[in-house]
N, C-alpha and C positions, 0 to 999 in steps of 0.2 A: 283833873283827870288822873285818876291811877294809872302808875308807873304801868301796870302790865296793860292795861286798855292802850297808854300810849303808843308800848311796840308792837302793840298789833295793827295799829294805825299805823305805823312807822314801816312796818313789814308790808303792809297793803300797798302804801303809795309805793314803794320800792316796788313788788310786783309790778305795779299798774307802770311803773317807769322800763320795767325790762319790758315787757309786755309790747308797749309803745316803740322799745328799741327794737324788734323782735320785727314789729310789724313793718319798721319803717324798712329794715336791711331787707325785707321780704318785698318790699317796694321795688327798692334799688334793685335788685337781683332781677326782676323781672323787666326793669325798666332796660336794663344792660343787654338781658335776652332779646327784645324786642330790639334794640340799637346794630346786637348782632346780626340776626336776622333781615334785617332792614340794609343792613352793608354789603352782605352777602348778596342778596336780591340785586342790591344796584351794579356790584363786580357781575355779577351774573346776566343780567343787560346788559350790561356795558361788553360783556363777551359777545354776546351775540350780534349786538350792533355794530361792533368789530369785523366779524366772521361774515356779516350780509354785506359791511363795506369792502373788505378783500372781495370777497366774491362780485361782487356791483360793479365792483375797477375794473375786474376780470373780464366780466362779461361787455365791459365800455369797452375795454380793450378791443376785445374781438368785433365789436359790433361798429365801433369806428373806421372798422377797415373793410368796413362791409355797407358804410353810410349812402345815403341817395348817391351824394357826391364823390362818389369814390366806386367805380366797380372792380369789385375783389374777390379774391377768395380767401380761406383761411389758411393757416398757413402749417396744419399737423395734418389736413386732410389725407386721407387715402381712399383707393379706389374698391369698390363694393365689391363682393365675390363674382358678381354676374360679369364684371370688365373684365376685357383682357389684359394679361401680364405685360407687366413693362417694363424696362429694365430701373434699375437702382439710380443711372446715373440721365442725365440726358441726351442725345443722339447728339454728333458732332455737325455743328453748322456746315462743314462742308457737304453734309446731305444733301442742303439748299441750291450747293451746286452754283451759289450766284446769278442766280435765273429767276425769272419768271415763270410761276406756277398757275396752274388755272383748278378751280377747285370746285365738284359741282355739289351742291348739299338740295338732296330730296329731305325734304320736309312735310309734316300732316295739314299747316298752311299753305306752302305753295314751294317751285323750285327756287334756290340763288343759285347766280354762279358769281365766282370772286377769284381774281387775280391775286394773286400773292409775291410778292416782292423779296425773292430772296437773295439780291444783293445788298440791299437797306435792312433785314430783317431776319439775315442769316440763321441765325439761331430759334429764332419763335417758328421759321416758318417750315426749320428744320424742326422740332417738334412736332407741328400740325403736322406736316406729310407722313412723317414715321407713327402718331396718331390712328390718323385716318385708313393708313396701309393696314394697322394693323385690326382696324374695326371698331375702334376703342370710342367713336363718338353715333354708332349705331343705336336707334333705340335711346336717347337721352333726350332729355328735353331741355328747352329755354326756359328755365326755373323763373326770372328775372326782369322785367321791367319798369323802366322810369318813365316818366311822364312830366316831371315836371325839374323845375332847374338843368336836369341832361336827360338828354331822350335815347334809352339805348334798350338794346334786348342785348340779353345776357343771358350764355350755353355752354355745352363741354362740360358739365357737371354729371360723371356717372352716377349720381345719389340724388340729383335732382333738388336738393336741399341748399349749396348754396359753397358747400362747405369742401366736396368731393375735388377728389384729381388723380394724378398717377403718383408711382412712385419715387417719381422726382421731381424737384425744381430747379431751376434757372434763371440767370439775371446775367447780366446786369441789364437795366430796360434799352431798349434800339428804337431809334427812327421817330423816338417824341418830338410832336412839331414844339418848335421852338414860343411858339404864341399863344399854345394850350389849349389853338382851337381844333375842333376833331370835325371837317364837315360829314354832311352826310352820305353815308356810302362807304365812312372810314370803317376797318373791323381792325379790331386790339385786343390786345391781349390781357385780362382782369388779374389783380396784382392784390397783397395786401397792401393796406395804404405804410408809406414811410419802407415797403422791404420792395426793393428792385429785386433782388433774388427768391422772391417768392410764385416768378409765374407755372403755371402748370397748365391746364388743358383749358384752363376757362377761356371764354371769349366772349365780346362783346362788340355787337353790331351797330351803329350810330344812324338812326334813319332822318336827324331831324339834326342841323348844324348844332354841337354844342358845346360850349366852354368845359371845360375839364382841369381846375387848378391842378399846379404840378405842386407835388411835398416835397421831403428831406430825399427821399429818394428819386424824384422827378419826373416826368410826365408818366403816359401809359403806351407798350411799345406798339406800332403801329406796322401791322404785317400784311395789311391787304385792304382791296377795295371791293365793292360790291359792283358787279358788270351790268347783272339779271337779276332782278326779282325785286327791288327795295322794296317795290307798291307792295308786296308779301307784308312785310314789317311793317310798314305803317298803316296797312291793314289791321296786322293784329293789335297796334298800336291805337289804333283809335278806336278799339273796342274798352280801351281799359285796363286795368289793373282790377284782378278778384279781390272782391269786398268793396271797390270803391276807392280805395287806398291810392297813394302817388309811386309804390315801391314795393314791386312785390309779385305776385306769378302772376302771367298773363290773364286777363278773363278767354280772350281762346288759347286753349293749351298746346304747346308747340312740339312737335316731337321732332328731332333728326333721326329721320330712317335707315340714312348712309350719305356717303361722303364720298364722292371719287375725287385722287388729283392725277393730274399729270403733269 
């Protein structure tokens, strides 16, 4: 082979070897892009699976204090523009007077009347009376029924949702029985679960005897009984729960029309 046929063969393969280098770094480079890509994507899920688990605690949080076994309320609620105004702080227990109260509730079911206990319940029942004085459970409905493991109707929510109250709260819980049983007839006051200082206007009616674990913060306060009306409750009670469900708004819809106490 002639010396100049040689470098041009000599010169080709050299091409053909850059050429190859050329292709292969243009490999790499792409393989790099795609690895970037592919890391970014997974930071990128992993953010949002992040951001759905804060939010999921979140809403466990809240919804745990609101469970079958547990009746509560929440605990940032405020009352809708159509309620009456209520003061910042909560009335003083001596409102309660230390006495017995008798409390009549016209309902779209039927009438109750209920005693109220305001030497054991000072302060919740001081609440309800400055409450009802001032019209604030007119017009609201029984958002709330259980049916199974505790049997209670559940009220005093101006928003009807679950979540409503006035513009204060109060604890620390009173007059939890010691044994956690609630017979039927008992009415208490709904709490977030674990906050003794979270009660506010909610209330919960017990028509059917029922166990009630007490939490960190301890039973549920207990400010009154039921005199007239239960067969009302367990009326509406053994229609159900709408949709079928064990927890959740009555199938007949309950409204409180008004409240007298004296």
């Amino acid at each position: 082979m002639s010396p100049n046929k040689r470098e041009r063969e000599y010169a080709r393969r050299r091409h053909e070897q850059w050429m190859e280098r050329q292709r292969a770094a243009k490999m790499r480079r792409r393989r790099t892009r795609v690895a970037v890509i592919a890391a970014v994507g997974v930071l990128g899920i992993v953010g949002v699976i992040a951001l759905v688990s804060q939010t999921a605690n979140k809403s466990v949080a809240v919804s745990s204090s609101s469970s079958p076994t547990t009746p509560s309320t929440a605990a940032s609620a405020t009352p809708t523009s159509t309620s009456p105004s209520t003061a910042a702080t909560p009335p003083s227990p001596a409102l309660a007077e230390a006495r017995a109260w008798t409390a009549d509730l016209t309902t779209s079911a039927g009438n109750l009347g209920i005693t109220l206990d305001g030497a054991l319940a000072p302060q919740a029942v001081a609440s309800f009376v400055y409450l009802a004085k001032l019209g604030y459970f007119d017009n609201t409905s029984c958002h709330r029924l259980t049916v199974t493991g505790i049997f209670v109707l559940q009220c005093g929510d101006p928003t009807g949702s679950g979540s409503g109250g006035p513009s204060y709260r109060f604890g620390p819980v009173e007059n939890a029985p010691a044994d956690n049983v609630y017979p039927a007839g008992t009415v208490a006051m709904a709490r977030v679960g674990n906050d003794a200082n979270s009660q506010g206007s909610q209330f919960f009616i017990v028509y059917k005897d029922s166990t009630i674990p007490a939490d960190t913060a301890g039973g549920y306060t207990v400010f009154g009984h039921v005199t007239t009306g239960l067969d009302v409750v367990t009326t509406v009670a053994a229609s159900g729960v709408s949709g079928g469900k064990t927890d959740g708004p009555p199938s007949i819809p309950v409204t409180i029309q008004g409240v007298a106490v004296k």
